[in-house]
C-alpha positions in Angstrom: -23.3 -35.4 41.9 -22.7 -34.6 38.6 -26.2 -35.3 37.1 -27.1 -33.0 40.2 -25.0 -30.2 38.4 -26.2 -30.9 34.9 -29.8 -30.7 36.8 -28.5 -27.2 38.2 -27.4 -25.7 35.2 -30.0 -27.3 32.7 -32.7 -25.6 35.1 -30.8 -21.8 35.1 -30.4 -21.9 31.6 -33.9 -21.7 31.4 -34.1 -18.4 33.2 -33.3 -15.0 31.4 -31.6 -13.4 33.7 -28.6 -16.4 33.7 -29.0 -16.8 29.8 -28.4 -13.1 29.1 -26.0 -12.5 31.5 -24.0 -15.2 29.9 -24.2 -14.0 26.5 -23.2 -10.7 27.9 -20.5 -12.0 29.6 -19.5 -13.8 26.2 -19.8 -10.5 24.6 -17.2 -9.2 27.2 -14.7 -11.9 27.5 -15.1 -11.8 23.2 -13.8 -8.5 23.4 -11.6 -8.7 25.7 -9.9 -11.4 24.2 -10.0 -10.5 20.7 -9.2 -6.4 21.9 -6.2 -8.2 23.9 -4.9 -9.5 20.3 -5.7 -6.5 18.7 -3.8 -4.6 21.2 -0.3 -7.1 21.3 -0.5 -6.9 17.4 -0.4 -3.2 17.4 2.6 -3.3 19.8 4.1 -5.7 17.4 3.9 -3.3 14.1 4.2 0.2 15.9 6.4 1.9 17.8 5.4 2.6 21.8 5.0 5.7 21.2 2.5 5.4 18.5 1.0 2.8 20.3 0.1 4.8 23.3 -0.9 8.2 21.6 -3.6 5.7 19.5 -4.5 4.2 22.9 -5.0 7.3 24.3 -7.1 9.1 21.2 -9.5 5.8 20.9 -10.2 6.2 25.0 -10.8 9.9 24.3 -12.8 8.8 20.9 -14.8 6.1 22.9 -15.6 9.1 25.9 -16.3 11.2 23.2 -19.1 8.5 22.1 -20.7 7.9 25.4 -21.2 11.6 26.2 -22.8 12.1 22.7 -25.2 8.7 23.4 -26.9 11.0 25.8 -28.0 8.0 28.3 -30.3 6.7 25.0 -29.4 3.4 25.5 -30.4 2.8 29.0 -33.5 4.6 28.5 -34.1 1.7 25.7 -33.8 -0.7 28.4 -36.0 1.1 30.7 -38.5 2.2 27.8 -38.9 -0.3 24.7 -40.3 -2.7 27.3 -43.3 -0.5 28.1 -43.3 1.0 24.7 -46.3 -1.2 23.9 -47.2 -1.8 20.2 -44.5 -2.8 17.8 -45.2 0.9 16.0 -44.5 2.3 19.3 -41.4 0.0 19.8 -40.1 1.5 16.1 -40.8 4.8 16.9 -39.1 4.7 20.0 -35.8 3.0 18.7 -35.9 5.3 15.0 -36.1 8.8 18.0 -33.3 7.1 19.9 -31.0 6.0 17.0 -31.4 9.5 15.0 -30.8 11.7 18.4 -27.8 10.0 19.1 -26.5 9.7 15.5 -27.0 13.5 15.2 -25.2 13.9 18.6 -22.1 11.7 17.6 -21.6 13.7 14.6 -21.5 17.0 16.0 -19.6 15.5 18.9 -16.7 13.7 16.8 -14.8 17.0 15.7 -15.2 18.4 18.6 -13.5 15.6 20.5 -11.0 15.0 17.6 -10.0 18.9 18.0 -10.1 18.9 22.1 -7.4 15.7 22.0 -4.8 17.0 19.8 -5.1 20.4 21.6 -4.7 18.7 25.5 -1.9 16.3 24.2 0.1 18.3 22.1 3.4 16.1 22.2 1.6 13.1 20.9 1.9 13.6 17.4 -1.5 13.7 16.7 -2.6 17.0 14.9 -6.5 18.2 14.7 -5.2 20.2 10.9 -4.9 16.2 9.9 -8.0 15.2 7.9 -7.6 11.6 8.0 -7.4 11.8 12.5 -10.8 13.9 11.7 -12.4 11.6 9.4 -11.3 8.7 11.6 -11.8 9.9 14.8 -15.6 11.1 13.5 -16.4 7.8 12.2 -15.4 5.8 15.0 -17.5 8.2 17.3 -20.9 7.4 15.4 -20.3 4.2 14.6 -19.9 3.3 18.6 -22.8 5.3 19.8 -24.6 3.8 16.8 -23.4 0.0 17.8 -24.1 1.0 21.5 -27.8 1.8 20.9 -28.2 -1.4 18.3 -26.8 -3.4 21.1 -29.0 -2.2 23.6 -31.8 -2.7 22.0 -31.3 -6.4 22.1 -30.5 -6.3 25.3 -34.1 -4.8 26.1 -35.4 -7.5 24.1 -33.7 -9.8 26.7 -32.0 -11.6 23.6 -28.2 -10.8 24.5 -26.9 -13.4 22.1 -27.1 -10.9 18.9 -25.0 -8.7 20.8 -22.4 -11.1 21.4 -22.3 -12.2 17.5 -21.6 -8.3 16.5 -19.3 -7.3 19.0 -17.4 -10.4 18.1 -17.5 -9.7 14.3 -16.6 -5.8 14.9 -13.3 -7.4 17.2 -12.6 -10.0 14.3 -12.3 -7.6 11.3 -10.5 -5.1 13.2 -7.2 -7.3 13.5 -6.6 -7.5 10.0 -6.7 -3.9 9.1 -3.6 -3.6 11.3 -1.8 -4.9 8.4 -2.6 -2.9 5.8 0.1 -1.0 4.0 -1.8 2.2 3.6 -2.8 2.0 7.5 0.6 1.3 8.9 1.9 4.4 7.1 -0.3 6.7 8.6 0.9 6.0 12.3 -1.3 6.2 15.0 -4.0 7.3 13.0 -4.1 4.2 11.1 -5.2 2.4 14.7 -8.2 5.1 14.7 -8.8 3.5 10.9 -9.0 0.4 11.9 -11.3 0.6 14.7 -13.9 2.9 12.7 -13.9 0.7 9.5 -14.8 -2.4 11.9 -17.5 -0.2 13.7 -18.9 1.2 10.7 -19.3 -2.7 9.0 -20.4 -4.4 11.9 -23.3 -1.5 12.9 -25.1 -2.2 8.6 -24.6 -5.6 9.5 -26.5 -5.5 12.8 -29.0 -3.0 11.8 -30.2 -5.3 8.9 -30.7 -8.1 11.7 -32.3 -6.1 13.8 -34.7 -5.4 10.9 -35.2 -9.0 10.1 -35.4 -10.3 14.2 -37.2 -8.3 16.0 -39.2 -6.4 12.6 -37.8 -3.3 13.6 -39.8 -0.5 10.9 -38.1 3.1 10.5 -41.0 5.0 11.7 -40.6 9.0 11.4 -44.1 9.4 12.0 -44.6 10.2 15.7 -40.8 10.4 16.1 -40.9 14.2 17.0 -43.4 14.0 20.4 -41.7 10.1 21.1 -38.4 12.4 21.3 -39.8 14.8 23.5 -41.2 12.4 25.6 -38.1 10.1 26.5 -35.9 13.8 27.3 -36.3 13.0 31.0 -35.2 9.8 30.9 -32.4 10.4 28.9 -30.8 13.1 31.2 -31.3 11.0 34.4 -29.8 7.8 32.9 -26.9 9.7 30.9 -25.6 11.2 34.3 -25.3 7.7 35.4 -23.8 6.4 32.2 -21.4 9.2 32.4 -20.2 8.7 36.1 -19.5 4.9 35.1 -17.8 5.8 32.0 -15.5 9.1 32.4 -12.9 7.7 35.0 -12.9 4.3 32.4 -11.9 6.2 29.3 -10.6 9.2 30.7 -7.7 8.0 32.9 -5.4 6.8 29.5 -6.0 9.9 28.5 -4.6 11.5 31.6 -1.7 9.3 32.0 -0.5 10.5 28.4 -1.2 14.2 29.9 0.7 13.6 33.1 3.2 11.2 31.6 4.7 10.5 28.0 3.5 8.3 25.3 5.5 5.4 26.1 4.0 5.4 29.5 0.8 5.7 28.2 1.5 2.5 26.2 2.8 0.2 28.9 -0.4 1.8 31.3 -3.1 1.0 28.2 -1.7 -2.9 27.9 -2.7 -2.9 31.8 -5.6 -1.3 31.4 -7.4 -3.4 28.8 -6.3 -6.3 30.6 -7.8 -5.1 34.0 -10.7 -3.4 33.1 -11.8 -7.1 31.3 -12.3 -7.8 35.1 -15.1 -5.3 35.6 -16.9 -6.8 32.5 -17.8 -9.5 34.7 -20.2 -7.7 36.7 -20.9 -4.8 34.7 -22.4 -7.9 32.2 -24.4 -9.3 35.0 -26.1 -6.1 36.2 -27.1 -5.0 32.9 -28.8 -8.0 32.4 -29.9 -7.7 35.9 -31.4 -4.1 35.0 -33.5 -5.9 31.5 -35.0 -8.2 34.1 -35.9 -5.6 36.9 -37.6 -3.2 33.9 -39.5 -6.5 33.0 -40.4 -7.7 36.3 -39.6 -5.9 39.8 -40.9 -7.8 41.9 -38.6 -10.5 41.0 -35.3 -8.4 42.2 -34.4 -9.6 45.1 -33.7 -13.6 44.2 -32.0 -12.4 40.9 -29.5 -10.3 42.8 -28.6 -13.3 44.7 -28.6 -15.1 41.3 -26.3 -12.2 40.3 -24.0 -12.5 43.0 -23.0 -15.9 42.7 -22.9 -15.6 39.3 -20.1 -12.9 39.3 -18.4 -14.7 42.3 -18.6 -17.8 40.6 -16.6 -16.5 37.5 -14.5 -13.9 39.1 -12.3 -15.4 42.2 -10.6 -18.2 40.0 -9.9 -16.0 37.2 -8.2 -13.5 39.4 -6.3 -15.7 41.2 -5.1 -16.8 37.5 -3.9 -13.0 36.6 -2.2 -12.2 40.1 -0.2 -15.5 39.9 0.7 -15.1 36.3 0.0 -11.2 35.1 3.8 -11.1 34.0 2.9 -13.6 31.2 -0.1 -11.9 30.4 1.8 -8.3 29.8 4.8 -10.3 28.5 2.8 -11.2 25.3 3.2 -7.1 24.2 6.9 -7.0 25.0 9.2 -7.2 27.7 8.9 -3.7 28.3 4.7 -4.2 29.1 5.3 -6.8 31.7 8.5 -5.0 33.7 6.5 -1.6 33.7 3.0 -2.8 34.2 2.6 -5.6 36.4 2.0 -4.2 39.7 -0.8 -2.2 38.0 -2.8 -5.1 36.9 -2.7 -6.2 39.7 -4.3 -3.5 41.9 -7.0 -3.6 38.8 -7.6 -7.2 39.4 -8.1 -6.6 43.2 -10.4 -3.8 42.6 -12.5 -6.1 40.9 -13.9 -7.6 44.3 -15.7 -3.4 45.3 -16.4 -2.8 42.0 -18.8 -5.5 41.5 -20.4 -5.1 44.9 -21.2 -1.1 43.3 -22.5 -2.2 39.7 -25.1 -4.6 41.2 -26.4 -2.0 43.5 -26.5 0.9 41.0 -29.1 -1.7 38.8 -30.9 -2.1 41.8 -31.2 1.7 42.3 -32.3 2.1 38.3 -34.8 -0.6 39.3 -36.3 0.9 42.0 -36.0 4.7 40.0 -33.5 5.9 42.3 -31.5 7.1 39.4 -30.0 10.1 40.9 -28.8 7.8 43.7 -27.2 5.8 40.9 -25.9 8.9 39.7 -24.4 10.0 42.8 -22.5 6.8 43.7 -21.2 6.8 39.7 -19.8 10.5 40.3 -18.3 10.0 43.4 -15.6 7.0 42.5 -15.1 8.8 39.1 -13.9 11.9 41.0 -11.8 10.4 43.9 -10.6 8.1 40.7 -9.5 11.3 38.5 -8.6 13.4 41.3 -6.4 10.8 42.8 -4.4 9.8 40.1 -3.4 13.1 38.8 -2.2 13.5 42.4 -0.4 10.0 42.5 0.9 9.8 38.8 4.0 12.0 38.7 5.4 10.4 42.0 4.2 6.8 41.4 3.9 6.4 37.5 1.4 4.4 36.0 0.9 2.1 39.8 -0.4 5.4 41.2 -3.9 5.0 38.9 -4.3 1.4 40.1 -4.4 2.6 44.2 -6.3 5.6 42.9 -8.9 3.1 41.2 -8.6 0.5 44.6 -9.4 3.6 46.8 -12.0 4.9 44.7 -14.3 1.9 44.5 -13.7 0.5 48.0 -15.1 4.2 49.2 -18.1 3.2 46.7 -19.0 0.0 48.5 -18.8 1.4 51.4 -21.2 3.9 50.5 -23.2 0.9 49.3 -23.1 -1.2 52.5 -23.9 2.1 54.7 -26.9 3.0 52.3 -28.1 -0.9 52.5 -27.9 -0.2 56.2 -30.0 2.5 56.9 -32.6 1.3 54.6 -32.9 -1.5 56.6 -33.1 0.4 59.9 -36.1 2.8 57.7 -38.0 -0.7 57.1 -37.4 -2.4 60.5 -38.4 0.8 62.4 -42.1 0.7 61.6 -42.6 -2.8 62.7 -41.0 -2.4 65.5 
């Protein structure tokens, strides 16, 4: 039996699709993790209320970075496989990396200003130049990482992604510490995270060079640009719909709320939303192999699906037995106030996956608005719904908003699966 298993897992190993979707998963349970430190050591040197007006700028910072990606890099998973050439391949990656480096910096003020003006009793202040600076540098320094990431991903070599990610979490923690950050307030947590960014993105980018012989190439970049516009509005609607609802909601929860709420809802939140890494890891990996070989879809999605099952079911059963524990490590005031929360998010898992998987089948197939679609419907029953829910329910309200949301979603998916079938059958028939 057991050399049977060793048999089993010796032979997927050799397969991309299970090797990258591992490393991806690595690269979210690293996160998670390390983020779940870096989180329950901010608790521990700043008040709740600073906690949760940082928690709520770096959601609003990290929104503010995947609006100003522009869907870039998806299109790099969709278009550095067919670029053809490795001068083609630079070219491609130099247009995609100075678009969206040119987009973050515009877009970092802008979402620095529109945060301090929506939450005004957060103590957060646009007129401060170090929230500015910080808030700037965080911005490109994600949508930087992001495309860097993405390009190994393409590449169908995931592991890279998982070393930087890690070392971006790692350094992070220690710059809690820091005298000159811990005076600041919750601006210091904004210094922190765009320090880490900033040092891990030089450190991946000189990689990069070295790996895959990655060439700034300017020559050709101006009609490679023009060329991959399509594809980067089609894809960044998509990105969006899966994103907003994601980093919006903290952001809405200090609107509707108060800082403190904020807090307890954010120590929740990460923890949840580690849940929908799981799939999210196996269906962009999913989406790498499709671009590479299409045919091939329909055994990987059943590769997928056990794959997710396989590491989600005894991991939830873990948090809903012992979430108080888990929130318990920020303070006794996270696990009283936040509980019931997780666990909705941890239930929500089970639709959620079942909608990720499809939306990579739909980029597969180019049914991109389709993916688009599904993405903007849950994110707009999700918003809509809490705003309605928070001020009677508090923080729980988010987590039936987000249940009801993505159980809508696969139900969309299951009747779309339908009537496909009934369109193929028909014919035959």
């Amino acid at each position: 039996m057991m050399a049977r298993a060793a048999r089993w897992i010796a032979d997927a190993w050799k397969t991309t699709l299970v090797r990258n979707s591992v490393f991806l998963l690595g690269t979210s349970i690293s996160n998670s993790l390390l983020g779940y430190g870096y989180w329950i050591m901010a608790a521990r040197i700043y008040p709740a209320g600073s906690m949760g007006s940082a928690a709520a700028a770096v959601s609003m910072m990290l929104l503010t970075a995947t609006i100003a990606n522009l869907g870039i890099y998806t299109t790099f998973v969709h278009q550095l496989p067919r670029s053809g050439g490795a001068g083609a391949w630079s070219s491609t990656l130099t247009a995609g990396l100075l678009i969206g480096t040119l987009a973050s910096v515009v877009a970092g003020p802008l979402g620095a200003i529109v945060f301090a003006v929506i939450s005004p009793h957060s103590g957060i202040y646009y007129a401060n130049p170090v929230y500015i600076v910080a808030f700037t540098a965080g911005t490109v320094g994600t949508v930087v990482s992001m495309l860097l990431d993405y390009a190994w991903i393409a590449e169908r070599q995931a592991d890279k992604t998982l070393i930087w990610n890690t070392v971006f979490s790692v350094v992070k923690i220690p710059l809690l510490a820091l005298p000159f950050i811990v005076n600041v307030g919750a601006e210091g947590i904004l210094l922190t995270w765009a320090g880490a960014q900033v040092f891990a993105c030089v450190g991946e980018f000189v990689q990069l060079r070295r790996r895959l012989h990655y060439r700034l190439v300017f020559t050709g970049v101006v009609s490679r640009s023009r060329s991959l516009l399509k594809y980067f509005a089609q894809h960044h609607l998509n990105n969006l719909g899966g994103m907003v609802p994601v980093l919006l909601l903290p952001v809405i929860v200090a609107v509707r709320l108060t800082p403190r709420d904020a807090a307890y809802f954010y120590a929740a939140w990460r923890v949840g939303v580690f849940f929908f890494t799981f799939a999210n890891s196996t269906s962009g990996s999913l989406f790498a192999e499709g671009a590479h070989d299409p045919a091939s879809m329909p055994r990987k999605i059943r590769s997928s699906a056990r794959l997710i099952a396989a590491a989600l079911v005894p991991m939830c059963i873990a948090v809903v037995l012992a979430g108080g524990y888990v929130l318990g490590a920020f303070g006794a005031g996270y696990r009283d106030h936040a509980r019931s929360l997780l666990t909705l998010l941890v239930i929500t898992a089970f639709p959620e996956a079942v909608v990720s998987i499809y939306k990579s089948v739909l980029r597969v197939q180019d049914r991109v608005v389709a993916a688009s679609g599904l993405s903007w419907l849950i994110a707009l029953l999700a918003i809509i719904a809490s705003w309605i829910l928070l001020p009677p329910m508090g923080i729980t309200g988010v987590g039936w908003a987000w249940l009801f949301a993505q159980s809508t979603g696969a139900l969309v998916v299951g009747a779309d699966v339908a009537r496909r079938r009934r369109v193929a059958v028909r014919p035959a028939t």
